[in-house]
RODO-2510 file (C-alpha; in nm, 4 decimals, decimal comma):
residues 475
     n   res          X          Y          Z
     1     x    -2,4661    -7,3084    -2,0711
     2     x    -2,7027    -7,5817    -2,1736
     3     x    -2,8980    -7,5639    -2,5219
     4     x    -3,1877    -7,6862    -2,2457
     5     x    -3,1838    -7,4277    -2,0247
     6     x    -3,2861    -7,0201    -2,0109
     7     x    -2,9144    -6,8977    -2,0127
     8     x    -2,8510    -7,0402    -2,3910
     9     x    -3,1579    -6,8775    -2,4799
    10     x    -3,1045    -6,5124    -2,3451
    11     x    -2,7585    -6,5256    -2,5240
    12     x    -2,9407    -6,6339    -2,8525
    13     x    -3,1161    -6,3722    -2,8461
    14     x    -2,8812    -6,1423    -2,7542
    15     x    -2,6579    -6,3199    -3,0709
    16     x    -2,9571    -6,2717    -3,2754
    17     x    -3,0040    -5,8818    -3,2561
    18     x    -2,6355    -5,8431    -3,2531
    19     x    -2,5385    -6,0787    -3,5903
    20     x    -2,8386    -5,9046    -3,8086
    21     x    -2,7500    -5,5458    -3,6547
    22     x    -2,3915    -5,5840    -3,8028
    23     x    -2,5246    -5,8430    -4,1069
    24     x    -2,3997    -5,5510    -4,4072
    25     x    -2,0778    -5,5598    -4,2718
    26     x    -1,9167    -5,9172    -4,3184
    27     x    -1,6141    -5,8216    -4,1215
    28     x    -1,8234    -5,7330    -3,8153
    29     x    -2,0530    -6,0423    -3,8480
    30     x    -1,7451    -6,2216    -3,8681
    31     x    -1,5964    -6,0869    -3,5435
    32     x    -1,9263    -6,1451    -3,3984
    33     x    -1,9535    -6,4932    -3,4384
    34     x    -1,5957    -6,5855    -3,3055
    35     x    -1,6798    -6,3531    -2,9936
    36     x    -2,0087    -6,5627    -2,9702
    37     x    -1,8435    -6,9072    -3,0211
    38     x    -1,5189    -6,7790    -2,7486
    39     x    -1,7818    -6,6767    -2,4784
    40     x    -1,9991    -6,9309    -2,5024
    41     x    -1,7243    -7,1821    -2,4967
    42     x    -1,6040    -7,0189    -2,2254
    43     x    -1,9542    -7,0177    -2,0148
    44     x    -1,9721    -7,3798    -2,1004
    45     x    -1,5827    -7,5163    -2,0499
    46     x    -1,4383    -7,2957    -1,8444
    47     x    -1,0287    -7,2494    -1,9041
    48     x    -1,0887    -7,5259    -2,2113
    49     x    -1,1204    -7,2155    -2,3971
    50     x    -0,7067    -7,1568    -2,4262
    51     x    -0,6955    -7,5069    -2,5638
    52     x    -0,9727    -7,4541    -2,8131
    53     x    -0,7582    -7,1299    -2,9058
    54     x    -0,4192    -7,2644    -2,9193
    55     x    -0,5176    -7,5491    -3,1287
    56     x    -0,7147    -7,2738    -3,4206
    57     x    -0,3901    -7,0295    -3,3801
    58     x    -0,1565    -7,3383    -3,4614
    59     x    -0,4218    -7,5131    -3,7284
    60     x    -0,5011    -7,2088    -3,9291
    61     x    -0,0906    -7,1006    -3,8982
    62     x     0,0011    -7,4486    -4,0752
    63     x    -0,2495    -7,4772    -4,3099
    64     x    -0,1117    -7,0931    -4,4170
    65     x     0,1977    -7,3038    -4,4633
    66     x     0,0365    -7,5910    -4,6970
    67     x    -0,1081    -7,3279    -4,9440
    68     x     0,1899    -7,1233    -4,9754
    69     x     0,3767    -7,4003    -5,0625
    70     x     0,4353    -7,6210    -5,3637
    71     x     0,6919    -7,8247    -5,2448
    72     x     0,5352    -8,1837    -5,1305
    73     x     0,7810    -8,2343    -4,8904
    74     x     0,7203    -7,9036    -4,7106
    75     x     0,3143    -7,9464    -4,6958
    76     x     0,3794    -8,2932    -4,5282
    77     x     0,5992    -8,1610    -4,2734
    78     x     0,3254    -7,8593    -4,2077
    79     x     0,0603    -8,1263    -4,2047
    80     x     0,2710    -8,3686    -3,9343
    81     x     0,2593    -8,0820    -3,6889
    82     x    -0,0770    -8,0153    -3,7127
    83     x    -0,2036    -8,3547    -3,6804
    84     x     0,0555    -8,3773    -3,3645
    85     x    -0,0792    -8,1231    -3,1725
    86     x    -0,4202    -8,1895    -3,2635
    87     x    -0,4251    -8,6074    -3,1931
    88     x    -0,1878    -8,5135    -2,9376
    89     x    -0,4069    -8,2997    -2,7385
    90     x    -0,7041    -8,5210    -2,8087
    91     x    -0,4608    -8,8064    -2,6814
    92     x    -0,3694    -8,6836    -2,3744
    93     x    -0,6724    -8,5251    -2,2315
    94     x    -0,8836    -8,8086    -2,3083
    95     x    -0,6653    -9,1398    -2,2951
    96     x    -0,4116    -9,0527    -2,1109
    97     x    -0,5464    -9,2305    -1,7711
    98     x    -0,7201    -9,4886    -2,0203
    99     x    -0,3459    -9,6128    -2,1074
   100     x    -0,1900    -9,5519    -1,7771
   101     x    -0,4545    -9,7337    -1,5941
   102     x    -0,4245   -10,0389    -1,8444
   103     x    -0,0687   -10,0333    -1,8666
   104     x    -0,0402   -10,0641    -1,4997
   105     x    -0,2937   -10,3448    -1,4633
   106     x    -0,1113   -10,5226    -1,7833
   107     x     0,2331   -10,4946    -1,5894
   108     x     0,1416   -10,5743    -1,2620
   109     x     0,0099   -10,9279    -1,3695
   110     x     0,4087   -10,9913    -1,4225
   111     x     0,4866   -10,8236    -1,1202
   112     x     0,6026   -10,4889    -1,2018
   113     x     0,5183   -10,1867    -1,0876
   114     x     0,5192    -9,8288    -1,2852
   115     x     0,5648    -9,5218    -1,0927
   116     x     0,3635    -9,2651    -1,2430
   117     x    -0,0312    -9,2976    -1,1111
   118     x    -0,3205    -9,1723    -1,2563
   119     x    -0,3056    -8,7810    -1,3554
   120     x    -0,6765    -8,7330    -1,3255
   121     x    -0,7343    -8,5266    -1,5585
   122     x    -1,0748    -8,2847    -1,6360
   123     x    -1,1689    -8,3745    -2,0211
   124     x    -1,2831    -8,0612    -2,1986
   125     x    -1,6205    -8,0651    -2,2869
   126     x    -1,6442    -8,1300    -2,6711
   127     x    -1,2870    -8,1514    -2,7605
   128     x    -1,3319    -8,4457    -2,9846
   129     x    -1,5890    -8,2644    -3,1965
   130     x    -1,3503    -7,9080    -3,2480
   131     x    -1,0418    -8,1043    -3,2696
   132     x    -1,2175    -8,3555    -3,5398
   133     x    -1,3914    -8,0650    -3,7203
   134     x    -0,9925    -7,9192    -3,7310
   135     x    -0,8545    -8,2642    -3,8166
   136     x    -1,1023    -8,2631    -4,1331
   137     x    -1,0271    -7,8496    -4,2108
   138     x    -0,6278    -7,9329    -4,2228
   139     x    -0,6409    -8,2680    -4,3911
   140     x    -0,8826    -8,0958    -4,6556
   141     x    -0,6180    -7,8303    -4,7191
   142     x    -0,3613    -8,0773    -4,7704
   143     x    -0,5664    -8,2923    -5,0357
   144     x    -0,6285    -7,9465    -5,2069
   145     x    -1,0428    -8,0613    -5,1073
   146     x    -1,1033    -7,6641    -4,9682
   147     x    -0,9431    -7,3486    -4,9847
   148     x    -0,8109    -7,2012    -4,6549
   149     x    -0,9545    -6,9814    -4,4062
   150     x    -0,9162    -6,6098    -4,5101
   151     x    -0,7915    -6,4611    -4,1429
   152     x    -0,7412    -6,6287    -3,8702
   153     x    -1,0866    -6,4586    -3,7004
   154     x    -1,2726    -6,6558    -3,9961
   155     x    -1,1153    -6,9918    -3,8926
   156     x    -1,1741    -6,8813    -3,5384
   157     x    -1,5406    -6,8413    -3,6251
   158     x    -1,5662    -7,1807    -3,7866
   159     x    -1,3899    -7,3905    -3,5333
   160     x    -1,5343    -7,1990    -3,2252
   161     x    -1,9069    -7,1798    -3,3999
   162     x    -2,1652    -7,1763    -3,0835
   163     x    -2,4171    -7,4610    -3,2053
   164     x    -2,1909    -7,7157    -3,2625
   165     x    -1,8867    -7,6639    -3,0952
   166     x    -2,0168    -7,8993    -2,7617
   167     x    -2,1447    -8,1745    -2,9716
   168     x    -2,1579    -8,1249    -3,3281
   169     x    -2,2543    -8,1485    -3,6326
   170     x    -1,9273    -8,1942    -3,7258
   171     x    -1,8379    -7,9104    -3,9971
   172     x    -1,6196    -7,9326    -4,2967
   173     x    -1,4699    -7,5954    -4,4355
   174     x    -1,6914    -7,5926    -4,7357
   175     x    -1,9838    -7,6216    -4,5447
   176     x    -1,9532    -7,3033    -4,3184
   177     x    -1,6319    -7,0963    -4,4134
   178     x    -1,8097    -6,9706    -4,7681
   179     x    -2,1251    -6,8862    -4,5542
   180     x    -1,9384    -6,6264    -4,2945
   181     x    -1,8960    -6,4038    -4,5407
   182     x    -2,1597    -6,4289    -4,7715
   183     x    -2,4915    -6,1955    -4,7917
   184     x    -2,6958    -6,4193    -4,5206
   185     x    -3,0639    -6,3135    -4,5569
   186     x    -3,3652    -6,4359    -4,2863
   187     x    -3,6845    -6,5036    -4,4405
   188     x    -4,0028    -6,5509    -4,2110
   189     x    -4,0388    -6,9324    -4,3351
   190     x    -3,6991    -6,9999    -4,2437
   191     x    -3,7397    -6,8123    -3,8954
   192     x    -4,0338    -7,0119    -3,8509
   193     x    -3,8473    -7,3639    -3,9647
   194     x    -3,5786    -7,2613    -3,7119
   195     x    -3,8029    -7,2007    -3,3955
   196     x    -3,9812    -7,5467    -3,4976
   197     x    -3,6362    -7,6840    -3,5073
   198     x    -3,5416    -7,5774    -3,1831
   199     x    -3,9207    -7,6783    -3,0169
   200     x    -3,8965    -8,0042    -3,1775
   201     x    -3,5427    -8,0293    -3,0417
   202     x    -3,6175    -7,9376    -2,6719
   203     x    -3,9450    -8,1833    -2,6948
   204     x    -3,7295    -8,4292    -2,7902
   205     x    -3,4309    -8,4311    -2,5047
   206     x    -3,6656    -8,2954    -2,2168
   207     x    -4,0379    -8,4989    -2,2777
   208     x    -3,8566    -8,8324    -2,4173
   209     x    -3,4855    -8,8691    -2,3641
   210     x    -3,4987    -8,7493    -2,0031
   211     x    -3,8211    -8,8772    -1,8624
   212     x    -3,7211    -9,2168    -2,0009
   213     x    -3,3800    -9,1572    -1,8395
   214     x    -3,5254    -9,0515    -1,5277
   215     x    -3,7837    -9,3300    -1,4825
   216     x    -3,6616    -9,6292    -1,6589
   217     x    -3,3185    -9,6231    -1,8018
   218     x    -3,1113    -9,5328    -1,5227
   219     x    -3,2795    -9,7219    -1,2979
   220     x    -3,1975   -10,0557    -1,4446
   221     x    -2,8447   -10,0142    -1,6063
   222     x    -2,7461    -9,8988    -1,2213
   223     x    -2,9016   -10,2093    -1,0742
   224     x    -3,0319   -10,4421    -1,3665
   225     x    -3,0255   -10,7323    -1,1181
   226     x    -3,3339   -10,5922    -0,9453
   227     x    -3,6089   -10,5895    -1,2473
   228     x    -3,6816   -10,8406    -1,4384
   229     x    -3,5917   -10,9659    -1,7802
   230     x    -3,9513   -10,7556    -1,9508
   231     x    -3,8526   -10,4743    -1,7550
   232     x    -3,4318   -10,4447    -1,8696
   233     x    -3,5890   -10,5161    -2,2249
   234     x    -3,7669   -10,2607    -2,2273
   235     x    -3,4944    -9,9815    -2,1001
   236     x    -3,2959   -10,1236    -2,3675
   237     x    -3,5478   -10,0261    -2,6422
   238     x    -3,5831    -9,6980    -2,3707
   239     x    -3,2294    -9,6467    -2,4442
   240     x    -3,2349    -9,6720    -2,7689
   241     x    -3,4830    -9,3987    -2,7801
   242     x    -3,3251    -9,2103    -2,5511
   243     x    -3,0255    -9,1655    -2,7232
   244     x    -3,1805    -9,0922    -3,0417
   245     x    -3,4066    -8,8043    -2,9364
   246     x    -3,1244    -8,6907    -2,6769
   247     x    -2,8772    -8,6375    -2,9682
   248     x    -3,0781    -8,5759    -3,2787
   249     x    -3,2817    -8,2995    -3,0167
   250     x    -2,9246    -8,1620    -3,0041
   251     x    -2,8508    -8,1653    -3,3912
   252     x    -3,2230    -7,9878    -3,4107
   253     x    -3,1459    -7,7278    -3,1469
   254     x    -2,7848    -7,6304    -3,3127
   255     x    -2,9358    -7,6507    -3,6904
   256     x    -3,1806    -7,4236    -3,5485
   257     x    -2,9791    -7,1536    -3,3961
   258     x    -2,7714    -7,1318    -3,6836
   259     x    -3,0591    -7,0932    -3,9227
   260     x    -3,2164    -6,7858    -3,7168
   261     x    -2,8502    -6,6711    -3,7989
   262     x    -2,9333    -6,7450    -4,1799
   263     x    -2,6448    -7,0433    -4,1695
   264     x    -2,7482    -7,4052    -4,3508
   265     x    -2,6101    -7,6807    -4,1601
   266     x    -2,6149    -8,0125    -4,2923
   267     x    -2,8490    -8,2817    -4,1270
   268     x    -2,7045    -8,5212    -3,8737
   269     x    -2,9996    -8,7832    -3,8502
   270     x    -3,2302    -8,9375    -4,0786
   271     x    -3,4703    -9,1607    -3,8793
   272     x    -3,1900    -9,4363    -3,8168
   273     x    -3,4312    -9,6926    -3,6989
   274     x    -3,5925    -9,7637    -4,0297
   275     x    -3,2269    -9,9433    -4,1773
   276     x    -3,2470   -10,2236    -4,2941
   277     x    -2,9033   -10,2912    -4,2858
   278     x    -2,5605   -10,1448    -4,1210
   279     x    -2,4734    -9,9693    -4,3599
   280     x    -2,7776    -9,7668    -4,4153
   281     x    -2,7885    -9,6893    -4,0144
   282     x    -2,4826    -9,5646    -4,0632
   283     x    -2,5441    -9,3374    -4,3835
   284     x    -2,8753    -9,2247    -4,0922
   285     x    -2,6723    -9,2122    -3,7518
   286     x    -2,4656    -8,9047    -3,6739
   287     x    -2,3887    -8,8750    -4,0332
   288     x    -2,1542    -8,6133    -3,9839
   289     x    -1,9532    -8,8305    -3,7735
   290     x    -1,9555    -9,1555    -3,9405
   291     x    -1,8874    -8,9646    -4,2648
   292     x    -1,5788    -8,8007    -4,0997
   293     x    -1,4598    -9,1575    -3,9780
   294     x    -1,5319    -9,2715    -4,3210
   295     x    -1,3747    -8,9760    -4,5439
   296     x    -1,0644    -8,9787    -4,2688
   297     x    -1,0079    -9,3472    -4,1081
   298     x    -1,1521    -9,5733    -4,3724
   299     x    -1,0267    -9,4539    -4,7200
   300     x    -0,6953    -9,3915    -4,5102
   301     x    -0,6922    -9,7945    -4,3901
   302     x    -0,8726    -9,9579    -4,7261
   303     x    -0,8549    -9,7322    -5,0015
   304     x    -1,1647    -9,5609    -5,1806
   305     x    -1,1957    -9,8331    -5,3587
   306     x    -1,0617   -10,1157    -5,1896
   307     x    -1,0858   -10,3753    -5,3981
   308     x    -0,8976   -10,6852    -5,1279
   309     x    -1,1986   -10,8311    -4,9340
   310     x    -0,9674   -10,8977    -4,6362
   311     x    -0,8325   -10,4851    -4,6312
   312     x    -1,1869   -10,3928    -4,6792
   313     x    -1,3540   -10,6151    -4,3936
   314     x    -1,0023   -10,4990    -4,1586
   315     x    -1,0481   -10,1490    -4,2555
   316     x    -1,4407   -10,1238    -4,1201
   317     x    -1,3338   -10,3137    -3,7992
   318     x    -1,0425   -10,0758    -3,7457
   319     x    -1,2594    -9,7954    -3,8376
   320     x    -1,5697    -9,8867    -3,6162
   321     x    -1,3430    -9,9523    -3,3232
   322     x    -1,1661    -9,6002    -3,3351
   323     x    -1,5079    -9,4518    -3,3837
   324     x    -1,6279    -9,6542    -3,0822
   325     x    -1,3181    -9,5253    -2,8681
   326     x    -1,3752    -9,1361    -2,9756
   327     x    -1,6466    -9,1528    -2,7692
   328     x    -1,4546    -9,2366    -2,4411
   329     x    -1,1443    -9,4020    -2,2878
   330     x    -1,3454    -9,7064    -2,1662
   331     x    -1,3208   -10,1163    -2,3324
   332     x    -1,7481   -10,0691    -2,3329
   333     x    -1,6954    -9,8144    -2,6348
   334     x    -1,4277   -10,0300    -2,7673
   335     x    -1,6518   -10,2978    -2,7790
   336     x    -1,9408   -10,1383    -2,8914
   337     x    -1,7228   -10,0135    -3,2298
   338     x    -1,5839   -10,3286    -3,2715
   339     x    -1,9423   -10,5091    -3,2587
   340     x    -2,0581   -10,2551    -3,5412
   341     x    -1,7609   -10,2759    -3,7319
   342     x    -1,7986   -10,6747    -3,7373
   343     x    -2,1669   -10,5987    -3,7987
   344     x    -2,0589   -10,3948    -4,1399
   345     x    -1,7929   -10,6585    -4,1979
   346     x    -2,0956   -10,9289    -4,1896
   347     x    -2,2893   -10,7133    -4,4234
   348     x    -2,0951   -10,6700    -4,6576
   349     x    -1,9945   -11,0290    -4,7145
   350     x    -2,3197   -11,1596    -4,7362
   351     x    -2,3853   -10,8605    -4,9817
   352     x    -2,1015   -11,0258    -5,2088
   353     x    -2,2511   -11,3679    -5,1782
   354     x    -2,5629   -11,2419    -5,2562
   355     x    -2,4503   -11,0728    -5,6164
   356     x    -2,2515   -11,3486    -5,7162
   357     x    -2,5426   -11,5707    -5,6679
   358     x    -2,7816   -11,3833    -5,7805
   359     x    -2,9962   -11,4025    -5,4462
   360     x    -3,3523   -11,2440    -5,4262
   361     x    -3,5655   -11,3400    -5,1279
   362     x    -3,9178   -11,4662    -5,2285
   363     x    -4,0968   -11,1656    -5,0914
   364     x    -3,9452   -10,8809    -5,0951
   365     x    -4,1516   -10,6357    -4,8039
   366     x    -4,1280   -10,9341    -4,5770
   367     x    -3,7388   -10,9556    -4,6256
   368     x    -3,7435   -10,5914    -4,5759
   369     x    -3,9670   -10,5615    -4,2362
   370     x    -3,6678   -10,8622    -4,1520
   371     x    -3,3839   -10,7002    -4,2308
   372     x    -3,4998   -10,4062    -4,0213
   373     x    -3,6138   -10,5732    -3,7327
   374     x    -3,2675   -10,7777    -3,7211
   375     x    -3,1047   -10,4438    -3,7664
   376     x    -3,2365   -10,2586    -3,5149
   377     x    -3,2347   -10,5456    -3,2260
   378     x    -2,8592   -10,5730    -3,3453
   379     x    -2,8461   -10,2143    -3,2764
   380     x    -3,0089   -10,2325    -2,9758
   381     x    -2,7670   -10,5019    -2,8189
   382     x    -2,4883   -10,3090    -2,9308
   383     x    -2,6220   -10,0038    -2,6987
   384     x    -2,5973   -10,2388    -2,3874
   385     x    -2,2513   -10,1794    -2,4353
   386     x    -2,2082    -9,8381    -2,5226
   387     x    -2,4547    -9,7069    -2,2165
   388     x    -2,3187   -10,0016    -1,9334
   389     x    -2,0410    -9,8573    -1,6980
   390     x    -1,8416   -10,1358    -1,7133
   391     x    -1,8259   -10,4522    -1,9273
   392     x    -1,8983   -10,6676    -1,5801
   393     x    -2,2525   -10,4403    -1,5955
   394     x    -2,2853   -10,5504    -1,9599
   395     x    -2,3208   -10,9041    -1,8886
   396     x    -2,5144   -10,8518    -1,5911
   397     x    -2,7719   -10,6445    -1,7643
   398     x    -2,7526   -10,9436    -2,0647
   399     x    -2,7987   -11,2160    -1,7881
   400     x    -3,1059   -11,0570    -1,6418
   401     x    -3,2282   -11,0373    -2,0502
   402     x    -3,1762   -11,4275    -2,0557
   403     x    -3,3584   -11,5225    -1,7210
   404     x    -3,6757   -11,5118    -1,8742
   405     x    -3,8700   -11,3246    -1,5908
   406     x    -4,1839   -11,1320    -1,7151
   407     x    -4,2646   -10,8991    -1,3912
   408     x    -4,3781   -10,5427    -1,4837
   409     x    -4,4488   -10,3665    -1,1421
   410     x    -4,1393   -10,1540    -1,1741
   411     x    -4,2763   -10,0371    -1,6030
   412     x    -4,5098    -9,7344    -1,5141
   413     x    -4,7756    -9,6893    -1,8029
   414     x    -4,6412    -9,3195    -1,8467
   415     x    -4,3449    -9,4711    -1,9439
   416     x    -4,4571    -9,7056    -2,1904
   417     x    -4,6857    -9,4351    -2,3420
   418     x    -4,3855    -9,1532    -2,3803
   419     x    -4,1770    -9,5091    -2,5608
   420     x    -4,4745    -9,5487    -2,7972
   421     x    -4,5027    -9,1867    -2,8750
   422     x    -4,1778    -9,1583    -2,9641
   423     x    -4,1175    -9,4630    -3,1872
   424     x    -4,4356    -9,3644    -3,3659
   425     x    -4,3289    -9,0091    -3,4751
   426     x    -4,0097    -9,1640    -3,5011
   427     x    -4,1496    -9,4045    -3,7690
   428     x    -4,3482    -9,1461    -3,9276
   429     x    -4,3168    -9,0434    -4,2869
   430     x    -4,0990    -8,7510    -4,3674
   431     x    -4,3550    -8,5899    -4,5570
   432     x    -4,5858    -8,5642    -4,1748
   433     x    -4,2663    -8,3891    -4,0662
   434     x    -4,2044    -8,1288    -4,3793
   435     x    -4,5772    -8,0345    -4,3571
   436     x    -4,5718    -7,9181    -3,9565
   437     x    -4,2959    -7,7504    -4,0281
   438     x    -4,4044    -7,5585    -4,3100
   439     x    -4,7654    -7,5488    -4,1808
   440     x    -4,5710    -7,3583    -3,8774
   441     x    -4,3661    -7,1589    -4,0587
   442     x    -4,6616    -7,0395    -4,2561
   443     x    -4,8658    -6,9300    -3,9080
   444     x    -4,8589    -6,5345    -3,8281
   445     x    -4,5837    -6,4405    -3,5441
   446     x    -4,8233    -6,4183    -3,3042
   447     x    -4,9846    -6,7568    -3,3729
   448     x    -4,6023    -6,9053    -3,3519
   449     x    -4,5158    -6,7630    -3,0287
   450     x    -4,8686    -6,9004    -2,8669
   451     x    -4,7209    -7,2307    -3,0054
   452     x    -4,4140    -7,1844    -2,8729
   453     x    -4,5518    -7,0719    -2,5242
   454     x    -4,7334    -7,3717    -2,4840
   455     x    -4,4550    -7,5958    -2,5374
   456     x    -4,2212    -7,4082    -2,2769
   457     x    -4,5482    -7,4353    -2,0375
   458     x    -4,5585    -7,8198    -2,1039
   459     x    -4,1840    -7,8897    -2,1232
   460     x    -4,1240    -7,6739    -1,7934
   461     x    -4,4265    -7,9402    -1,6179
   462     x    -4,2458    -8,2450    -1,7098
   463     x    -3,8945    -8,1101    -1,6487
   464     x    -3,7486    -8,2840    -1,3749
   465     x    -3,5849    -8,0299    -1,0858
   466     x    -3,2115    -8,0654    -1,2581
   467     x    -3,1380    -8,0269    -1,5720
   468     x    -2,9826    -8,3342    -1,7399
   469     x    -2,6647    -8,2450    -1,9574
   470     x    -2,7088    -8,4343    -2,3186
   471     x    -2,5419    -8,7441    -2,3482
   472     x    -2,2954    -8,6410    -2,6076
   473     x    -2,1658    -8,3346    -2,4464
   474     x    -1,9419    -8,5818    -2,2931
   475     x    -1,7451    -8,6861    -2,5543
***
């Protein structure tokens, strides 16, 4: 069950009429959701669901512990197990052929051989965004930073929570346990900002991330030896768009569902590609992820403050590099966190430098068109190596960058339009954005659905014949 197909939209509905025929009745809404979040899980991951379960029955039972107990000794103990089974099962379902495989390669340069092979195993869809958005629920308890769940159904309801259980945003407690039981209302603005979510969302993934997929970007990071060096620049950029509008489509299409449900989910992008540094792409880029790695890797490795250059420069390597592997057990995504994470590093060095010697560049909208030009062709590199199979593909798709060949016979013109389209009302100010919404929140019902019919009619032309599964379903 795909947020870009009919079956997630039937069972929407469905959801819909259900949630705000029980909404006086918190207890029933309640029960409602976790059903929701179970069978939809279910539709989507099959037997995954048990593990999704066993990790919330074990979670919410040790967190119980924590808050029942004053002794420090005790909560640490409570909190060991639960971040055991939780990096455990994350661990072994997702790495566990990642460190065999290497292992064996490692050893068998000295000669040895270890019995145990490969054990092939299926990787739930999404379990590194429940067991993260668990990770963050129990570690909050601990610190005292949120209360705990009331019942185990409302913890089920969080953790299991249909629009971002496959691929985020990645909840805290305080930002959707206080809603499940609170008097939700649905105005028609917000209605309206939710169906423009989810249009906006579906444009997104379907008329941009998949067409350039489809046409382009497949194409040449299968075979980048066969176009030229115009043509694998320009899936790069394709990529970079593609992934964008592919996962922010996502983060629109979940924030949407849950506001027809009268929920307020945080926002997970802010137009990345206007930084003008790392750092700010990162306060732009799956903020709910990079502010997880941040509240949870980084301050554990540096320190809030960290005041030692050295622990503060290790700490965003280390921190980069784990985010890079939570995506998947291959050395690309390894490499791709490490490159940002020596990126930040970079930054913030040169930020020091700069203070101490009072640095300010001669013209300051110049250095800023710079900075973000440098920053998003950094970006943009770095992508080589998170989309590339292999790190052999990487350098093959960077040697056919560096032989200079300008040949444009395999760059359709459709292509290059959709890439132009996209940056533009990517680069758009906000304030275009807030005023179609509004201005179609503000249209009568039956205005919105004629709106809404003719973007089904011209999604469903330029769908290809399968749908494609968004890219961060995966991990």
């Amino acid at each position: 069950m795909q947020f870009n197909n009919a079956a997630y939209y039937i069972f929407l509905i469905a959801v819909f009429f259900a949630f705000w025929s029980a909404a006086s009745r918190a207890h029933l809404r309640v029960w409602l959701i976790a059903a929701a979040g179970c069978f939809f899980y279910y539709q989507t991951a099959g037997r995954a669901l048990a593990l999704m379960i066993a990790v919330s029955i074990i979670d919410f039972a040790t967190t119980r512990g924590m808050s029942r107990s004053e002794n420090a000794r005790t909560r640490k103990l409570w909190l060991a197990v639960s971040l055991t089974v939780d990096t455990g099962a994350l661990v072994f379902f997702k790495y566990a052929d990642f460190f065999l495989e290497n292992l064996a390669g490692g050893l068998s340069f000295f000669g040895v051989t270890i019995p145990v092979g490969p054990l092939n195993l299926i990787v739930p869809i999404g379990i590194s965004f429940f067991i993260f958005q668990s990770l963050a629920y129990v570690i909050d308890v601990y610190r005292r930073d949120a209360e705990p769940a009331r019942s185990y159904i409302d913890y089920l309801a969080f953790i299991s929570f249909f629009p971002t259980i496959i691929a985020g945003p990645i909840l805290r407690a305080k930002q959707l346990l206080p809603q499940l039981r609170s008097r939700l209302t649905l105005t028609p603005e917000a209605g309206g900002q939710a169906l423009f979510l989810i249009a906006t969302g579906l444009i997104k993934k379907i008329a941009i991330a998949d067409y350039l997929s489809a046409n382009l970007v497949d194409r040449v990071f299968d075979f980048p030896e066969r176009f030229s060096s115009l043509e694998v620049l320009a899936a790069v950029y394709g990529y970079a768009l593609q992934i964008y509008c592919d996962f922010s489509g996502y983060s629109d299409i979940a924030i949407g569902s849950a506001l027809l449900l009268g929920f307020a989910l945080p926002v997970n992008f802010d137009s990345p590609y206007r930084s003008r540094n790392l750092a700010e792409f990162w306060r732009r880029w799956h903020i709910s992820l990079s502010t997880w790695l941040r509240d949870y890797v980084f301050f554990t490795i540096a320190g809030r403050r960290a005041r030692n250059a050295m622990m503060l420069y290790f700490g965003l390597v280390a921190t980069m590099t784990i985010g890079g592997l939570w995506h998947g057990a291959m050395w690309t995504f390894a490499l791709w966190g490490l490159m940002h994470g020596a990126g930040l590093a970079v930054f913030r060095a040169f930020e020091a430098v700069k203070k101490k010697f009072s640095f300010e560049p001669l013209n300051a909208r110049a250095a800023s068109i710079a900075a973000a030009l440098l920053t998003f062709h950094f970006v943009c590199l770095a992508w080589i190596f998170f989309r590339a199979d292999s790190v052999e593909k990487v350098f093959s798709v960077i040697g056919q960058l560096t032989a200079m060949s300008a040949d444009a016979a395999n760059l359709p013109v459709s292509v290059i339009g959709v890439m132009i389209v996209g940056f533009l009302a990517h680069f758009a100010p906000d304030a275009v954005w807030e005023k179609s919404r509004d201005g179609f929140a503000r249209l009568p019902a039956i205005a919105q659905a004629c709106v809404i019919a003719v973007v089904a009619a011209g999604l469903y032309s330029v769908a290809s014949s399968d749908v494609a599964p968004f890219i961060y379903s995966r991990f």
